[in-house]
PDB file of N, CA, C and O in Angstrom:
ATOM      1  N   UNK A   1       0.848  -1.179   0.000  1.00  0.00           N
ATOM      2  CA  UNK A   1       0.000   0.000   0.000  1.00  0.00           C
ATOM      3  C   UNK A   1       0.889   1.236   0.000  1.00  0.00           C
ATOM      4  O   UNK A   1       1.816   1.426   0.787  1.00  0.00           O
ATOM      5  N   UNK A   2       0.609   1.823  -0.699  1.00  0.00           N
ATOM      6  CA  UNK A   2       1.474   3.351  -0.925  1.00  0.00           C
ATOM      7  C   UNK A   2       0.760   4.221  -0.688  1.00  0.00           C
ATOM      8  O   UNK A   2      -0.409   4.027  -1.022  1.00  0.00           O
ATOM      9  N   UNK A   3       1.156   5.825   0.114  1.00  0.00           N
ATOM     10  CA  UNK A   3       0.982   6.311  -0.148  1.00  0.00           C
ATOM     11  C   UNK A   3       0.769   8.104  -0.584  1.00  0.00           C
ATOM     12  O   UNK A   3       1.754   8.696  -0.143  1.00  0.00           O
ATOM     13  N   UNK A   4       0.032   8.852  -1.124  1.00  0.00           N
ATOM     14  CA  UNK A   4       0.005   9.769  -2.112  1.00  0.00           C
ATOM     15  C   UNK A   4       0.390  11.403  -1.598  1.00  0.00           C
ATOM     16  O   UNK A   4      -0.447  12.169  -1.119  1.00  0.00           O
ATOM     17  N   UNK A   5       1.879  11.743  -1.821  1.00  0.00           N
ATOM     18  CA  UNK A   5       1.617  13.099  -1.005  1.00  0.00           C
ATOM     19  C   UNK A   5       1.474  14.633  -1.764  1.00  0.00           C
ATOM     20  O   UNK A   5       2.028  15.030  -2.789  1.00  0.00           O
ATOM     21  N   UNK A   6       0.708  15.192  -1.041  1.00  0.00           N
ATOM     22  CA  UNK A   6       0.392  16.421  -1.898  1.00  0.00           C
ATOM     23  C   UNK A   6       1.456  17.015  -2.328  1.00  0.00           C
ATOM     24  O   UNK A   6       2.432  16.908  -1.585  1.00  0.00           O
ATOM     25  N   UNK A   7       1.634  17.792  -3.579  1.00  0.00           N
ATOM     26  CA  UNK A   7       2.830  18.791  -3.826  1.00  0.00           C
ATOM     27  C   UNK A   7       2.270  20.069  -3.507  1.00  0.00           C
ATOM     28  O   UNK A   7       1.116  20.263  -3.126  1.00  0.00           O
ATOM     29  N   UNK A   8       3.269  21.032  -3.710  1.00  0.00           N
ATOM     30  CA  UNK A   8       3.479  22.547  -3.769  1.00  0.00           C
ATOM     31  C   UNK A   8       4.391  22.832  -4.428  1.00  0.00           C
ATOM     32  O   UNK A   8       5.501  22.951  -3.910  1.00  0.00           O
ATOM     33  N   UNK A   9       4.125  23.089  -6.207  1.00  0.00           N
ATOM     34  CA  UNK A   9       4.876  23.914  -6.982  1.00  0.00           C
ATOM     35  C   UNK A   9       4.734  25.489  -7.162  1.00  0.00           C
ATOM     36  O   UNK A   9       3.738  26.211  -7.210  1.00  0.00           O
ATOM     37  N   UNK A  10       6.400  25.814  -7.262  1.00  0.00           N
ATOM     38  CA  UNK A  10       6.260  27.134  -7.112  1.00  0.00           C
ATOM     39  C   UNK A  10       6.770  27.404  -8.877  1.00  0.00           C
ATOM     40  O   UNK A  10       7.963  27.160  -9.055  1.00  0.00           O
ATOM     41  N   UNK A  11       6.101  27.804  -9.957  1.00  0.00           N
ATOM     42  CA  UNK A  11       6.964  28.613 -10.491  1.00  0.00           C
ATOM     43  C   UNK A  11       8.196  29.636 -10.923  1.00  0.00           C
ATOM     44  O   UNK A  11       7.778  30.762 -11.194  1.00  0.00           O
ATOM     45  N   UNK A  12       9.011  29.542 -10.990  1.00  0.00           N
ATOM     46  CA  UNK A  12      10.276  30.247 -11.387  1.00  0.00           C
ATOM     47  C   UNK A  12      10.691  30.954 -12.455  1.00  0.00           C
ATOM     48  O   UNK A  12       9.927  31.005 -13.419  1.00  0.00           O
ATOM     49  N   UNK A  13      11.569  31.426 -12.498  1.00  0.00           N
ATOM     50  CA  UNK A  13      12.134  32.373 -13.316  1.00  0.00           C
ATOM     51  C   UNK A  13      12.999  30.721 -14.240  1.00  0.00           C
ATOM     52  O   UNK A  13      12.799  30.480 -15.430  1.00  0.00           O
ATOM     53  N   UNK A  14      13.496  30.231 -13.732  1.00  0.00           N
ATOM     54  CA  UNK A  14      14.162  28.970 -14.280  1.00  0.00           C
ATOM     55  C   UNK A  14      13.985  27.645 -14.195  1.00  0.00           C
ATOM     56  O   UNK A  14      14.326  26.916 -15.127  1.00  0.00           O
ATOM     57  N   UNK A  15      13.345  27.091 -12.895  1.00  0.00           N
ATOM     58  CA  UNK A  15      12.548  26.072 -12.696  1.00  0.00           C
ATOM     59  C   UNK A  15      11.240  26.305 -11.942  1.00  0.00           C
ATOM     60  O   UNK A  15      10.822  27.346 -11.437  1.00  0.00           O
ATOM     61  N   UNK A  16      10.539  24.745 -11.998  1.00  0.00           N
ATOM     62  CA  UNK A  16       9.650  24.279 -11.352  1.00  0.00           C
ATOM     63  C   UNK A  16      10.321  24.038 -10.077  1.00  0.00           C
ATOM     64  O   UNK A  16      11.322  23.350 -10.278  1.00  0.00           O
ATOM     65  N   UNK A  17      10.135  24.392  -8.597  1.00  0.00           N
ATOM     66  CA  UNK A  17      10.062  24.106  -7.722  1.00  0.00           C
ATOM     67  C   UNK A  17       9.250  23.755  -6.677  1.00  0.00           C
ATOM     68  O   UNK A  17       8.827  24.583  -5.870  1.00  0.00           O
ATOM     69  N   UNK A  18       8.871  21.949  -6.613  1.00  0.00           N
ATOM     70  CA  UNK A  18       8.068  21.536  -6.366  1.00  0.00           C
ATOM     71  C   UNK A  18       8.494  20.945  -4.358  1.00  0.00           C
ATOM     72  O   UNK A  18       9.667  20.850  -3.997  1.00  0.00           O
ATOM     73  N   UNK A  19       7.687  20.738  -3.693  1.00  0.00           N
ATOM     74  CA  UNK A  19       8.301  20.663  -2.434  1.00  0.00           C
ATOM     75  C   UNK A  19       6.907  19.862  -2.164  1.00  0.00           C
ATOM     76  O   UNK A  19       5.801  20.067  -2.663  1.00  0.00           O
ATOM     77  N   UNK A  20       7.362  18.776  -1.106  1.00  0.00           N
ATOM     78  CA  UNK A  20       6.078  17.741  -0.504  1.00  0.00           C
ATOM     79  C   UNK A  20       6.235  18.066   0.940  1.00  0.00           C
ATOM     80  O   UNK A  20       7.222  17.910   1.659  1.00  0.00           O
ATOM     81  N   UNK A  21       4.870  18.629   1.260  1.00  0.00           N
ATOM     82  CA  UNK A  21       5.568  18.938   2.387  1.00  0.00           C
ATOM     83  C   UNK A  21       5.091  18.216   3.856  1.00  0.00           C
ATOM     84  O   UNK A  21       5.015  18.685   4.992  1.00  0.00           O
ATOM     85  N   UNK A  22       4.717  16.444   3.142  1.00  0.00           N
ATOM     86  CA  UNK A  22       4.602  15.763   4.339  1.00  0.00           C
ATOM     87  C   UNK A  22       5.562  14.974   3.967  1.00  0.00           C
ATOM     88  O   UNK A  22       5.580  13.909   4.584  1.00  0.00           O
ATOM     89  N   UNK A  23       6.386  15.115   3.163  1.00  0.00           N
ATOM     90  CA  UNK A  23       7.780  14.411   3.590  1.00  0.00           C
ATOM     91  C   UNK A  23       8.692  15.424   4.119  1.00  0.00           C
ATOM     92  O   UNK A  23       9.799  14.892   4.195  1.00  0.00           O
ATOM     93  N   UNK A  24       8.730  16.368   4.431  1.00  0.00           N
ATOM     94  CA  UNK A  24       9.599  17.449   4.743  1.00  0.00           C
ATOM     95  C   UNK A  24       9.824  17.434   6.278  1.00  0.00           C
ATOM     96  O   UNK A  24       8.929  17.793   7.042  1.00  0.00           O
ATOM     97  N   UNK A  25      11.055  17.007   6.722  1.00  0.00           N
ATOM     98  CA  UNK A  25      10.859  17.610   8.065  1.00  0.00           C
ATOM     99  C   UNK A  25      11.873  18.601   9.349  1.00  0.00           C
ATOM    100  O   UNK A  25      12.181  18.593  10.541  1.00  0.00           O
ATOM    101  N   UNK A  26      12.098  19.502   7.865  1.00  0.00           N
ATOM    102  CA  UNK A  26      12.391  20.562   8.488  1.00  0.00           C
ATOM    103  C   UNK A  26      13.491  20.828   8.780  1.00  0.00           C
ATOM    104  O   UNK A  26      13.724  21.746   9.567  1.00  0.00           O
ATOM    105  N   UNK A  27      14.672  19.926   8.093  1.00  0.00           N
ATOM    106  CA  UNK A  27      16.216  19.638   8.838  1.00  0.00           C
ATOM    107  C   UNK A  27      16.902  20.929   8.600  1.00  0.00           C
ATOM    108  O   UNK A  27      17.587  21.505   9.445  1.00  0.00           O
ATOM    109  N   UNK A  28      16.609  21.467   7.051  1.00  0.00           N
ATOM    110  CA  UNK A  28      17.917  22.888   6.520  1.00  0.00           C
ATOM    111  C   UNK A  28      18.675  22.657   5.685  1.00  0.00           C
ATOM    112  O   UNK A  28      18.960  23.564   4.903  1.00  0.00           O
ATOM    113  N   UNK A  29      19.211  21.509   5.562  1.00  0.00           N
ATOM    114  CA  UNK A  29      19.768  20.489   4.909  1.00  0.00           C
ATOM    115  C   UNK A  29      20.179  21.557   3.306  1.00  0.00           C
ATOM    116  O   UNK A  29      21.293  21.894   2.904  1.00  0.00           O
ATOM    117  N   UNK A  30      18.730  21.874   2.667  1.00  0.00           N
ATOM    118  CA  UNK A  30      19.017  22.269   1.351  1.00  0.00           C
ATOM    119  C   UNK A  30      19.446  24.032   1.175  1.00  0.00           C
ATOM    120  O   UNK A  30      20.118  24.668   0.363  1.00  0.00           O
ATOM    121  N   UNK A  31      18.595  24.400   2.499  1.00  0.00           N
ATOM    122  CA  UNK A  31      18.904  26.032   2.284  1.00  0.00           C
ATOM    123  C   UNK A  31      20.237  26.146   2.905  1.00  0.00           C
ATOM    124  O   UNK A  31      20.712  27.277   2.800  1.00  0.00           O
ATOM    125  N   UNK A  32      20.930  25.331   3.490  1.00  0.00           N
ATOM    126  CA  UNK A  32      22.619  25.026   4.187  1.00  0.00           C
ATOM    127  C   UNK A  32      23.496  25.055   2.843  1.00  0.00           C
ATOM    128  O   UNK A  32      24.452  25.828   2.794  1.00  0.00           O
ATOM    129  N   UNK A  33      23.167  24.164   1.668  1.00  0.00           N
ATOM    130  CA  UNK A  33      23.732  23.719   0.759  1.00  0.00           C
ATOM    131  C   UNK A  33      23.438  24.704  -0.756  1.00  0.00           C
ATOM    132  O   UNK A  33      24.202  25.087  -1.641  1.00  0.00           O
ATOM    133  N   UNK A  34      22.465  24.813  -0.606  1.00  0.00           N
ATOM    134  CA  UNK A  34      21.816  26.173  -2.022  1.00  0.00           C
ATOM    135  C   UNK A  34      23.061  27.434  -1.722  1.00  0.00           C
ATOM    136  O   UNK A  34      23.200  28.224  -0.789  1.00  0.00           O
ATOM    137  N   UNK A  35      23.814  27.206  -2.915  1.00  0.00           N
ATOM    138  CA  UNK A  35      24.786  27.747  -3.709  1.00  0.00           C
ATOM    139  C   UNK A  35      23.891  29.554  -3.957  1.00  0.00           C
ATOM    140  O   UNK A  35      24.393  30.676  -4.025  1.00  0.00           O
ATOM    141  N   UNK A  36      23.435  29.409  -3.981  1.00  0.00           N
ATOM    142  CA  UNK A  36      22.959  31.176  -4.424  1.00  0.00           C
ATOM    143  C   UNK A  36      22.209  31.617  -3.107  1.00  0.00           C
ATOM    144  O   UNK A  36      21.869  32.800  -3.140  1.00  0.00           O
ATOM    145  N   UNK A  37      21.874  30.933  -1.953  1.00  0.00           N
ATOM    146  CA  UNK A  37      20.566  31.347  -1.163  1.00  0.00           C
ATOM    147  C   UNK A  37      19.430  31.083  -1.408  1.00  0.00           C
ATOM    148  O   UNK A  37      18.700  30.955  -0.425  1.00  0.00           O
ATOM    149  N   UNK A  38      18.927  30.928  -2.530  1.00  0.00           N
ATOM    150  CA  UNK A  38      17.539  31.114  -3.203  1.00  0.00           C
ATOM    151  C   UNK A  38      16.478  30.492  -2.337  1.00  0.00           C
ATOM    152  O   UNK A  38      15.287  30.660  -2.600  1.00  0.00           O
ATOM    153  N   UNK A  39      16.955  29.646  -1.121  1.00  0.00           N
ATOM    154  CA  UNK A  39      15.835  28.783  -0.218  1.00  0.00           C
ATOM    155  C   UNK A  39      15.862  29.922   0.601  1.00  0.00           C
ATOM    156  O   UNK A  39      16.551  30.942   0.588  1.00  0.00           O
ATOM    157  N   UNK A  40      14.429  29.278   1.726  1.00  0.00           N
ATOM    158  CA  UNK A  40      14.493  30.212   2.617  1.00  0.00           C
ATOM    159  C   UNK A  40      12.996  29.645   3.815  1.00  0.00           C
ATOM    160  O   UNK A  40      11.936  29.783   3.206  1.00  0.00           O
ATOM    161  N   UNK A  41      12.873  29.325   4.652  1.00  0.00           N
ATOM    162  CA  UNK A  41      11.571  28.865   5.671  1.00  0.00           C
ATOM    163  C   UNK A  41      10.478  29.742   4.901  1.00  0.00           C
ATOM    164  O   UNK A  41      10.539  30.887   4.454  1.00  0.00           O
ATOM    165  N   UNK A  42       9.405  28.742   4.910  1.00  0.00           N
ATOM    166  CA  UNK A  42       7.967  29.103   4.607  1.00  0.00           C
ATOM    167  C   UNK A  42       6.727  28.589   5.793  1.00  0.00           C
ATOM    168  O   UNK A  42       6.763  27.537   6.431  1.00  0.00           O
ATOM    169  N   UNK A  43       5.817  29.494   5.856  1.00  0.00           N
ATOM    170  CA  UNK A  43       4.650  29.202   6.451  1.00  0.00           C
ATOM    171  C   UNK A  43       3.764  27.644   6.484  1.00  0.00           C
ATOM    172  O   UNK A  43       2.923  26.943   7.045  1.00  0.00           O
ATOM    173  N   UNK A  44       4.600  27.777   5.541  1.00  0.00           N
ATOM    174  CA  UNK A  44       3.734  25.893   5.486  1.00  0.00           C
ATOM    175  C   UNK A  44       4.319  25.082   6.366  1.00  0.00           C
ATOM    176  O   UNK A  44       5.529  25.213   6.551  1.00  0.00           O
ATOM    177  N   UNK A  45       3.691  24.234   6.976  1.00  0.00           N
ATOM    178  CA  UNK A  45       4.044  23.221   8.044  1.00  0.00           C
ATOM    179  C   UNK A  45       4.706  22.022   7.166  1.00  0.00           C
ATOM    180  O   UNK A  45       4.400  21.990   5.974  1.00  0.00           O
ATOM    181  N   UNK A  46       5.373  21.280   7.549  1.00  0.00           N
ATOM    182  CA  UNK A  46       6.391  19.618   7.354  1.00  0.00           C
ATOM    183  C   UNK A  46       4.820  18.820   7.960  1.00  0.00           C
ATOM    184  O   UNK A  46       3.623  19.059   8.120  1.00  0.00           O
ATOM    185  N   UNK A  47       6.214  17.358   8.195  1.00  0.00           N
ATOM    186  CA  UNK A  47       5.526  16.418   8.908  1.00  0.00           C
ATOM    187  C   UNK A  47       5.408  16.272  10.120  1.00  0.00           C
ATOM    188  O   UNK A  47       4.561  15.616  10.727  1.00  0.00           O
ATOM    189  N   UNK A  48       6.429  17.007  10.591  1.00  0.00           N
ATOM    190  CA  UNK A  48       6.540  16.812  12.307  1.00  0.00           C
ATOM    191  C   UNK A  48       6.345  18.615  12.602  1.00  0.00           C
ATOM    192  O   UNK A  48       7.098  19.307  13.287  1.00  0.00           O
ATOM    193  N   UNK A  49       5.258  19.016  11.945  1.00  0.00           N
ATOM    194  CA  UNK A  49       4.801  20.664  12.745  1.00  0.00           C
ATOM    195  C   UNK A  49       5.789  21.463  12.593  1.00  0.00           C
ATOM    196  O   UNK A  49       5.704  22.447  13.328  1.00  0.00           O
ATOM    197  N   UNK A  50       7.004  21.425  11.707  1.00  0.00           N
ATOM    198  CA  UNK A  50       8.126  22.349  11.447  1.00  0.00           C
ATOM    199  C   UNK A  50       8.045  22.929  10.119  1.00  0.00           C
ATOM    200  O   UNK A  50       7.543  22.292   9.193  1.00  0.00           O
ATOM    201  N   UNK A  51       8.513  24.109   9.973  1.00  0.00           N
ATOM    202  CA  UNK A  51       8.353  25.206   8.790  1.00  0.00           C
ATOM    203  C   UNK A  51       9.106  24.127   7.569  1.00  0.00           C
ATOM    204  O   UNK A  51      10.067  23.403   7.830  1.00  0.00           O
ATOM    205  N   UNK A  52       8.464  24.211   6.275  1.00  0.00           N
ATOM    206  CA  UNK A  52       9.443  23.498   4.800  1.00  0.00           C
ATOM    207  C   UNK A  52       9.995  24.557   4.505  1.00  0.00           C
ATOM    208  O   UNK A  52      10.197  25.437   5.343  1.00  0.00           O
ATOM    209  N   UNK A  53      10.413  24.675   2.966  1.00  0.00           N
ATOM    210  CA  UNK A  53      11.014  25.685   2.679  1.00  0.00           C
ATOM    211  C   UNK A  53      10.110  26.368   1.340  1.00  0.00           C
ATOM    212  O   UNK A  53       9.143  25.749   0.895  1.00  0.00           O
ATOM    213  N   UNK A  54      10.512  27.637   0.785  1.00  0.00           N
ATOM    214  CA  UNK A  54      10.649  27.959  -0.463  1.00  0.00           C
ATOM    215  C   UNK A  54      11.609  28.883  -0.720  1.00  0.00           C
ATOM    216  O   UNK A  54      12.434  29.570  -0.118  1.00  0.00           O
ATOM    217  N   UNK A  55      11.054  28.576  -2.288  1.00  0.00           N
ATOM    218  CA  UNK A  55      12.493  29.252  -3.452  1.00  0.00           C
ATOM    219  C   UNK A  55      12.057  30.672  -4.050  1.00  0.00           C
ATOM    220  O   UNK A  55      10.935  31.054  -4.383  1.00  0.00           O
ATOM    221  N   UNK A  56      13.050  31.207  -4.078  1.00  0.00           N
ATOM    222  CA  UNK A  56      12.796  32.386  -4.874  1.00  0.00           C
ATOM    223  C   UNK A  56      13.558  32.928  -6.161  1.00  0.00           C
ATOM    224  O   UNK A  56      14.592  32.324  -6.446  1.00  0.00           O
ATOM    225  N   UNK A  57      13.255  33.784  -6.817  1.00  0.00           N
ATOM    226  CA  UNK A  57      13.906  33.537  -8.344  1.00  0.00           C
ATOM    227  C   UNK A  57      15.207  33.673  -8.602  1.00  0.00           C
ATOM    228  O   UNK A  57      15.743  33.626  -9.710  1.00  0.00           O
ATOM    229  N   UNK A  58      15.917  33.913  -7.125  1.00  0.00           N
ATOM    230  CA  UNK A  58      17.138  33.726  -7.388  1.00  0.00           C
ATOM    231  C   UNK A  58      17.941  32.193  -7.611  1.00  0.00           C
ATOM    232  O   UNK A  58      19.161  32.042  -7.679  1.00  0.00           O
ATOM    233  N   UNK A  59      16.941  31.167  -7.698  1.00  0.00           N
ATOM    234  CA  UNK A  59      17.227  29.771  -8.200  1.00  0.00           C
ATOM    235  C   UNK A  59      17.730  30.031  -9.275  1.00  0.00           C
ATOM    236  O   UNK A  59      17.714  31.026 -10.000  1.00  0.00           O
ATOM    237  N   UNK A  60      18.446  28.493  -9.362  1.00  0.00           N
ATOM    238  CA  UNK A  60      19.355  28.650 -10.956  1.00  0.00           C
ATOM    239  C   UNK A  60      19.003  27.088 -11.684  1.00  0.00           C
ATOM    240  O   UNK A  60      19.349  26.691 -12.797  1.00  0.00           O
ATOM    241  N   UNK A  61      18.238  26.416 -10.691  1.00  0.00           N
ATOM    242  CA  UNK A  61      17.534  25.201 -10.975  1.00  0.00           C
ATOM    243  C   UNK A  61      19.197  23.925 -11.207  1.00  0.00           C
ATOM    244  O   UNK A  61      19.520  23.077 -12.039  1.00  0.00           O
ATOM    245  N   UNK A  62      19.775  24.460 -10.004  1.00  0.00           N
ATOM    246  CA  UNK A  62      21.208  23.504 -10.008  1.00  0.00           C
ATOM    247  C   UNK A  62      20.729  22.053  -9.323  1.00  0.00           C
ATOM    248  O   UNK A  62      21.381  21.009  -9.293  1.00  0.00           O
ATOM    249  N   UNK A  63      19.650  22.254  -8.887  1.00  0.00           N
ATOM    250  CA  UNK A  63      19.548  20.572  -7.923  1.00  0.00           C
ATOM    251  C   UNK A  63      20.521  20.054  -6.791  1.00  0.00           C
ATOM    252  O   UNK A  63      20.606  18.877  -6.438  1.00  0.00           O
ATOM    253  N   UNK A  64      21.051  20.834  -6.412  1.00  0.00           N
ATOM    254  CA  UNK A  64      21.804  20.662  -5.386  1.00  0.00           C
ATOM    255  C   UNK A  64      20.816  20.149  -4.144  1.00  0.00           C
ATOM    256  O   UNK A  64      21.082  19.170  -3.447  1.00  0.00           O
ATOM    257  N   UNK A  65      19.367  21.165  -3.957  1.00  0.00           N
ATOM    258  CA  UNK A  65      18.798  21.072  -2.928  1.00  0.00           C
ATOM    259  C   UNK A  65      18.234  19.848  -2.868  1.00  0.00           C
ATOM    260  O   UNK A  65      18.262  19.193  -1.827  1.00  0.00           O
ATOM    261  N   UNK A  66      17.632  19.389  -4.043  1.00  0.00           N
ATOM    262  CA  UNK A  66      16.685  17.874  -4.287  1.00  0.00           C
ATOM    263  C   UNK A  66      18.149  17.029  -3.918  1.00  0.00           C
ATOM    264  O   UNK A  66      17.820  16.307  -2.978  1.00  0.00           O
ATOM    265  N   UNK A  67      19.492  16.799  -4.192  1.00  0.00           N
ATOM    266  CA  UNK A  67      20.419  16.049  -3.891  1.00  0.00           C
ATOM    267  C   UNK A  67      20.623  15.754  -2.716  1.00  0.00           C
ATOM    268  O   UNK A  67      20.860  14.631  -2.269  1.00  0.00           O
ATOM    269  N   UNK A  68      20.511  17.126  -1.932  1.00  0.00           N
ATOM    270  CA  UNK A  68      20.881  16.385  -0.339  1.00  0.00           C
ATOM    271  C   UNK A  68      19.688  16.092   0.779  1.00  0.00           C
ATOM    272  O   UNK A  68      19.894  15.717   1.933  1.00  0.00           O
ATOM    273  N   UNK A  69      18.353  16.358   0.156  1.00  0.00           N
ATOM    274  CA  UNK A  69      17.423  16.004   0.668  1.00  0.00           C
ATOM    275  C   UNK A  69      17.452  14.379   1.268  1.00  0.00           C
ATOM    276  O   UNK A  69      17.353  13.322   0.644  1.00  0.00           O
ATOM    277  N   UNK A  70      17.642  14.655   2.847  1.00  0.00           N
ATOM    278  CA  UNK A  70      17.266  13.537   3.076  1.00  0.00           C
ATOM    279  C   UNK A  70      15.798  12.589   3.104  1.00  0.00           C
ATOM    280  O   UNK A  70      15.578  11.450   3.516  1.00  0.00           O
ATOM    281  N   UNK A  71      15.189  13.310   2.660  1.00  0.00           N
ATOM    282  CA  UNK A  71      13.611  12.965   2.311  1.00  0.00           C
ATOM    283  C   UNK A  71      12.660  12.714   1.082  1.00  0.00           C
ATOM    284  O   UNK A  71      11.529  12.255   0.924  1.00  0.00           O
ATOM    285  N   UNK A  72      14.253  13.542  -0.187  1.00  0.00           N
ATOM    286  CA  UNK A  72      13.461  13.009  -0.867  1.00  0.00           C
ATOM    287  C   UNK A  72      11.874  14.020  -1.255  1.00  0.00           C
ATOM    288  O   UNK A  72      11.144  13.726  -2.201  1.00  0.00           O
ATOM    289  N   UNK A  73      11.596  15.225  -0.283  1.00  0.00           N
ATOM    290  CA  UNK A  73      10.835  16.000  -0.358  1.00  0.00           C
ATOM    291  C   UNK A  73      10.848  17.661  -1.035  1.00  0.00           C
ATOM    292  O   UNK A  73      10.103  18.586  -0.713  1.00  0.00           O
ATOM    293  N   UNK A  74      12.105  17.667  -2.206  1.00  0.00           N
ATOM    294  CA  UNK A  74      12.289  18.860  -3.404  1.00  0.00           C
ATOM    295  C   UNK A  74      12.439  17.994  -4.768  1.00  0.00           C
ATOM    296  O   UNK A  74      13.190  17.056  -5.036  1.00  0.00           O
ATOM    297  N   UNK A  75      11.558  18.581  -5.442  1.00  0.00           N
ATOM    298  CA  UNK A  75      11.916  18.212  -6.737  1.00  0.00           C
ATOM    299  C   UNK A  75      11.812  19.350  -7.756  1.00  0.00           C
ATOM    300  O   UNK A  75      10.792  20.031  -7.865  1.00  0.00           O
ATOM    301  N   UNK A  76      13.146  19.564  -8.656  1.00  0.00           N
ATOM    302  CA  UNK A  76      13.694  20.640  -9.413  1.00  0.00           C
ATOM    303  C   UNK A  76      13.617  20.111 -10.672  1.00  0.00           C
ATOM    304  O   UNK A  76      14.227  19.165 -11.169  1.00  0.00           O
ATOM    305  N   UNK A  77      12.618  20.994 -11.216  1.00  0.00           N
ATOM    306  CA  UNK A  77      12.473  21.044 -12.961  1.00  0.00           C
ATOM    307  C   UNK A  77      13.020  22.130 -13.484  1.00  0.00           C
ATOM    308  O   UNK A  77      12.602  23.174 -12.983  1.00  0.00           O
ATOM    309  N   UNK A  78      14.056  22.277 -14.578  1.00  0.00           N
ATOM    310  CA  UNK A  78      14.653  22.706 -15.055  1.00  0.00           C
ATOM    311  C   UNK A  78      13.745  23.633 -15.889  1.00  0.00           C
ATOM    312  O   UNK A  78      13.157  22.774 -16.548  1.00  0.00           O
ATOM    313  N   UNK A  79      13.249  24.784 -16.292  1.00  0.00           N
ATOM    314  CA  UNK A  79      12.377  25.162 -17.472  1.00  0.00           C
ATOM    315  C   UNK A  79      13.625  24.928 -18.910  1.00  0.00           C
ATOM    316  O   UNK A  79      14.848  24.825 -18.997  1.00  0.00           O
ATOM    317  N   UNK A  80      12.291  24.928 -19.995  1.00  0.00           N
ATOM    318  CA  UNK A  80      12.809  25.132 -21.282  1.00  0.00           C
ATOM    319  C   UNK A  80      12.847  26.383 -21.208  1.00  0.00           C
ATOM    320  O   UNK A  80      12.334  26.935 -20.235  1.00  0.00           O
ATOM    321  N   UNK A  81      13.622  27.310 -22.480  1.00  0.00           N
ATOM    322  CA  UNK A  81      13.598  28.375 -23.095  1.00  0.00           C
ATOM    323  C   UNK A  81      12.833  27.993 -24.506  1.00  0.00           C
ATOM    324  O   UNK A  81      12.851  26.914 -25.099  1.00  0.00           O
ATOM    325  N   UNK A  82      12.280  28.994 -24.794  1.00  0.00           N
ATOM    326  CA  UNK A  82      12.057  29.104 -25.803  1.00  0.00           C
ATOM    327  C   UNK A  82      12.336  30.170 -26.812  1.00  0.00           C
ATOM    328  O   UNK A  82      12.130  31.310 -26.395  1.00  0.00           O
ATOM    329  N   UNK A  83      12.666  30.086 -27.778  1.00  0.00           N
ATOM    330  CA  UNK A  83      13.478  31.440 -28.753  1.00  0.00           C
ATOM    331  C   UNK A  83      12.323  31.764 -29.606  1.00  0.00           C
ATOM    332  O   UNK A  83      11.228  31.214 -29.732  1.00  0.00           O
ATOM    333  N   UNK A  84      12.862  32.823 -30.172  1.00  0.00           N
ATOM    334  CA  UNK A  84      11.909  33.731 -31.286  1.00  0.00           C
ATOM    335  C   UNK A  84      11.543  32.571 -31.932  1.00  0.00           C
ATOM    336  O   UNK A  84      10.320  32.456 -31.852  1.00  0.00           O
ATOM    337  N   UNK A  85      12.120  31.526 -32.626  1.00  0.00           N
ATOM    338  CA  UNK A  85      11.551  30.375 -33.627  1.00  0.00           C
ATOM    339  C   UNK A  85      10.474  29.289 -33.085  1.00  0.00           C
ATOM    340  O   UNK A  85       9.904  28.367 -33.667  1.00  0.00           O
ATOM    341  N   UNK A  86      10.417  29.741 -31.781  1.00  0.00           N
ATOM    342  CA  UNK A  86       9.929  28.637 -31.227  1.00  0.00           C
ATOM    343  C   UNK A  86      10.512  27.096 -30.712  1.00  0.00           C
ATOM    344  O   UNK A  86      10.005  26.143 -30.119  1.00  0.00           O
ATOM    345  N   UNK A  87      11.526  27.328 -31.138  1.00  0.00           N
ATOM    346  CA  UNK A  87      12.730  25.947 -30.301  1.00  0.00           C
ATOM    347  C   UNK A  87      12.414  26.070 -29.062  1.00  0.00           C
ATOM    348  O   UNK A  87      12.039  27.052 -28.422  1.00  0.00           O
ATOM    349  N   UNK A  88      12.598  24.973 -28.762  1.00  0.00           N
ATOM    350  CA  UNK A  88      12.878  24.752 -27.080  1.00  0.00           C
ATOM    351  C   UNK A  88      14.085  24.386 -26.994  1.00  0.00           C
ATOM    352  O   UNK A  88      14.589  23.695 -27.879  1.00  0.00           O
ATOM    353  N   UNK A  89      14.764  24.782 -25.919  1.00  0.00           N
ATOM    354  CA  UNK A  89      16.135  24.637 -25.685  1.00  0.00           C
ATOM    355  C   UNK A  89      16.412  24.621 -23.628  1.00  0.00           C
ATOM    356  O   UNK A  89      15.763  25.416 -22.949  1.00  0.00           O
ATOM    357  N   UNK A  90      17.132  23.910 -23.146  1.00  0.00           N
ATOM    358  CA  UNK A  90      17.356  24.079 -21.845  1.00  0.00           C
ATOM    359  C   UNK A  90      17.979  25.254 -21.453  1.00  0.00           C
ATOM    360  O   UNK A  90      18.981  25.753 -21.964  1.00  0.00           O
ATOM    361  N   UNK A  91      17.146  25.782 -20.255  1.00  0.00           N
ATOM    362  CA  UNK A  91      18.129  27.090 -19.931  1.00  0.00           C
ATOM    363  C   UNK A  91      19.059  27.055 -18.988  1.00  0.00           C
ATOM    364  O   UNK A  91      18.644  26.830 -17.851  1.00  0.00           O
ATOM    365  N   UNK A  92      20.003  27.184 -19.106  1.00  0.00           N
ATOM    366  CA  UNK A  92      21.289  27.217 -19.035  1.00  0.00           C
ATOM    367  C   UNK A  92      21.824  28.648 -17.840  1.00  0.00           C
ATOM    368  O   UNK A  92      22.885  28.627 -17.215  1.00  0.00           O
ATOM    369  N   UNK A  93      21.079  29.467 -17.790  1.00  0.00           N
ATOM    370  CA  UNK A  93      21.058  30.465 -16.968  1.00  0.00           C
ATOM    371  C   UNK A  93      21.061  31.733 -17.609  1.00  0.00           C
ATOM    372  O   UNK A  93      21.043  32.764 -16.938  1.00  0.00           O
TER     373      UNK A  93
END
């Protein structure tokens, strides 16, 4: 039996930043390790009654934070770009 936990995606300037925040519990772990700052405590409660996090557009969508998650509770989507032609292309920063 599995089971199903809600997300919270945030839109970005460069990624999807998606956060579960009943697997979350609150360690720091990623805003310790986020290379630019871009994390930061949010109002939303974890699993054990402790603040998760969010991102702000100073993300660069490096995945560092989803890496050291010991929970398993960030997941980082990279956006496409898209050009005048309509290509999609990864953004790169």
């Amino acid at each position: 039996m599995s089971k199903e936990y809600k997300s919270k995606t945030q839109e970005l300037k460069r990624a999807l930043f998606t956060l579960f925040p009943g697997l979350c519990k609150g360690c720091g772990l990623c805003i310790e390790k986020c290379p630019k700052k871009s994390l930061s405590w949010s109002d939303t409660l974890g699993v054990y009654g402790t603040p998760t996090v969010k991102a702000n557009d100073e993300c660069t969508a490096c995945g560092i934070c989803q890496e050291v998650c010991p929970d398993c509770a960030i997941r980082v989507e990279r956006m496409k770009k898209v050009d005048n032609e309509g290509n999609k292309s990864e953004n790169t920063g």
